[in-house]
N, C-alpha and C positions, 0 to 999 in steps of 0.2 A: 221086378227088375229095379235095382237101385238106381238111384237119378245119376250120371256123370257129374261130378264137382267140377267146375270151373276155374282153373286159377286166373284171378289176373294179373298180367306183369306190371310189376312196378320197379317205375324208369327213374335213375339217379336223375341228378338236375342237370350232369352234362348229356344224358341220353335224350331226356326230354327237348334240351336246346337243339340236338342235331336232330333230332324229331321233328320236331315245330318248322327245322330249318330248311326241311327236305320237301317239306308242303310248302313253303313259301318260295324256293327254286319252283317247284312247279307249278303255280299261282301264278306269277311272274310272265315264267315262258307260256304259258296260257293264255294270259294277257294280253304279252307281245303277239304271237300269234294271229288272237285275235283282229286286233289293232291292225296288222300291215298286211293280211291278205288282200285287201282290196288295190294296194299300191304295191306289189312285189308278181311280178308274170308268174304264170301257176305251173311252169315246168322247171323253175328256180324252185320252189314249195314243195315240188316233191323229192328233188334231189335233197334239198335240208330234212325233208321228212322220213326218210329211206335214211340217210345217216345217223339221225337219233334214232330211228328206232335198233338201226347197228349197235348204237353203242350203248341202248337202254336194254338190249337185249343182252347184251355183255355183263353189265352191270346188275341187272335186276336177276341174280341168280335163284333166287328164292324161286321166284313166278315161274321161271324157266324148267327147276324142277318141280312144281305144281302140275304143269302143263305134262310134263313127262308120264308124271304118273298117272295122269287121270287121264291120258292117251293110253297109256301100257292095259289101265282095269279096263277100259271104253271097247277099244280095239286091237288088244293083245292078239286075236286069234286072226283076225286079217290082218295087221303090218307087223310082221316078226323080226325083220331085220330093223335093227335101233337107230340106223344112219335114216333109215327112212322115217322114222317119227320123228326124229330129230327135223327132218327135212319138216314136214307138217307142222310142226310146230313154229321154225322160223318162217312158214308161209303165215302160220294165223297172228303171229304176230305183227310181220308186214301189213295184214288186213285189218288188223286192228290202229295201227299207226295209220292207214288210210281213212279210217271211218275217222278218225280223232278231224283229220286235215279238211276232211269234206264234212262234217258236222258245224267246225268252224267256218267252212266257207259261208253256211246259210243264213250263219246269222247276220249277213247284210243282205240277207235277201228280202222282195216282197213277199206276201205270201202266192203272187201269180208268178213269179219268180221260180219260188218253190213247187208250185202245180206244173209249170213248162218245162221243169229242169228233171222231175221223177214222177216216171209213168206210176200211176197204179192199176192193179190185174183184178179181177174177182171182188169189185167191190160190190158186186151186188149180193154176195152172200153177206157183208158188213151192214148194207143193209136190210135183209132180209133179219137178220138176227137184230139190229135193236127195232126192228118193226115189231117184235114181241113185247116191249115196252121193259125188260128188264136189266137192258145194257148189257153187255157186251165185256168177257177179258178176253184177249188178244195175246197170246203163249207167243213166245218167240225166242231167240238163243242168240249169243256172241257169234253170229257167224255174219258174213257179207257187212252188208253197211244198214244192222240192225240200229244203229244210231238215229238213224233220219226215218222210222219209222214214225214217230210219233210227231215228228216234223209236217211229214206228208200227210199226214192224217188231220193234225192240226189245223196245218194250209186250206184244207177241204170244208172246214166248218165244223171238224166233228170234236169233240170235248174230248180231251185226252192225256191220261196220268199216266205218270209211268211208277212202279216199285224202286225203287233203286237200292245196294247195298249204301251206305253212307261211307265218305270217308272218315279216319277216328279221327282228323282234325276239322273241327267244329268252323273257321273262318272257312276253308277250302270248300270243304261243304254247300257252305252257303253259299259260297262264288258260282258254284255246279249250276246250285238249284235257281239262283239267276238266269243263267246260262238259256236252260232248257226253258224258265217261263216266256223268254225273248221268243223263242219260237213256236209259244201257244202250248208246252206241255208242264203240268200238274205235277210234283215229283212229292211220291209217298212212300215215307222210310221205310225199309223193311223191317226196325228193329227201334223199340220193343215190336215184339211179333202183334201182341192185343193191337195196338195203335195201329198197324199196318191195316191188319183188317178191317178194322173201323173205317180206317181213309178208303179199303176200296168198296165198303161197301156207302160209304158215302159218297164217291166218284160215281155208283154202280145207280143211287136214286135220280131218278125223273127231276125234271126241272123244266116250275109253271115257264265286180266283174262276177261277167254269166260264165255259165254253167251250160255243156250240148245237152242235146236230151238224150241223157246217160244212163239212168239209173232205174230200176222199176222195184215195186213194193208189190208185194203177191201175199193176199188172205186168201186163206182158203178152208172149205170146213172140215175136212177128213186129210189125214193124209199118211197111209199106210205103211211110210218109211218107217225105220228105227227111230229116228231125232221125232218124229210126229206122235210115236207111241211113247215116247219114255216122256215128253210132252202131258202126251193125256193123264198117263200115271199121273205126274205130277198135279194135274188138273185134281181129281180127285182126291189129294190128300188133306189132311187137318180140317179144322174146322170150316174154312171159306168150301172145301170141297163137300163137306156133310150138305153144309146148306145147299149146296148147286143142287147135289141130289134129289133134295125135299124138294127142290123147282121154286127155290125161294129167292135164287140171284141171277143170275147172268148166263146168256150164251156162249160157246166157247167158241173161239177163231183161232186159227193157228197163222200166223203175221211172219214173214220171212225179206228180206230186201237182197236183189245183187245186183251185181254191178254186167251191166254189156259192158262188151268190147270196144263201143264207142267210146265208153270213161277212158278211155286213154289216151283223146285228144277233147281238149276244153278250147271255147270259142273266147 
């Protein structure tokens, strides 16, 4: 089977400027963000944050039809009427706008801040699995407030990286992976592919204003839904999956986070 050719686009100098300029709008508002949760009341923060995500969802047409299609291949045969993916769609993105608000909240938090504010469920199969001594990957997916998983986990004492897609501008990027070590988490590019694995299998070696209590983190080892199987598949593939096989890396956990109903009132 022949290899797919790759094009890359290549951007005049005025593409590149509104390119550059589009990550620096969102650096910015990141920043700001940052910066004035702690002095702005957090039911102002979500009315702002339910409006952009209105108007990012307007705007970011691309993403919007991404989401389309990969609802229609996923669950084409359970949601047939299109107003109703549509409907799904403008829920995960809401949910995604939320995770961005409450990920920013934590970064003024302590880390007993962060243990009081998100329960964790099944952590003793987390540690039952690195009691094997070969660490531990932790499958997870864009759903709930998969953001603060490695938060919480962090908070708790345990060592923890996450893969990330990178974004293609390089300063933005780097602002992320600040971001995330503020809160104890490791951030391992997924691309080039070789270097990914390296980092996890060098994450994988041994070594000699509040918030109610809102939110829970649930590891678990099995878990027989669809999202947990297509999971696992994924677990097994490419080389990091060869080696798990030979029993030469990591236990597998499958990591999920949602939100109670209490998240809807903050102290």
């Amino acid at each position: 089977m022949a290899k797919r050719k790759i094009q890359r686009k290549i951007r005049t100098p005025v593409e590149l400027f509104f390119y550059r300029l589009r990550y620096r709008i969102g650096e910015h508002a990141l920043r700001a963000l940052v910066g004035v949760l702690p002095w702005v009341p957090y039911r102002l923060l979500v009315l702002f944050t339910s409006f952009w995500a209105w108007v990012t969802f307007g705007l970011l047409w691309r993403y919007r039809r991404r989401m389309l299609e990969n609802v229609s291949a996923a669950l084409g045969a359970e949601i047939t009427r299109p107003a109703a993916r549509k409907a799904l769609i403008w829920q995960a993105w809401q949910n995604f706008a939320r995770g961005v608000l409450e990920t920013c909240a934590v970064m003024h938090f302590s880390r007993e801040e962060i243990r009081s504010t998100i329960a964790l469920e099944g952590e003793e199969h987390l540690k039952g699995a690195l009691a094997r001594g070969k660490g531990v990957l932790a499958l997870s997916a864009h759903l709930g407030g998969f953001t603060l998983i490695g938060a919480r986990l962090a908070a708790s004492g345990y060592p923890f990286s996450a893969v990330v897609k990178q974004p293609g501008e390089e300063q933005f990027a780097r602002y992320l992976d600040n971001l995330r070590a503020q809160i104890g988490v490791r951030t391992i590019s997924a691309k080039p592919r070789k270097e990914a694995v390296r980092g996890i299998f060098k994450s994988l070696a041994p070594k000699p204003r509040r918030l109610g209590h809102c939110r829970r983190i649930q590891v678990g080892r099995r878990d027989g839904r669809l999202l947990g199987a297509n999971l696992a598949r994924a677990a097994w593939s490419g080389d990091l999956g060869a080696a798990h096989r030979r029993g030469n890396v990591a236990n597998v956990c499958h990591a999920w986070a949602r939100w109670l109903p209490a998240s809807l009132h903050w102290t």
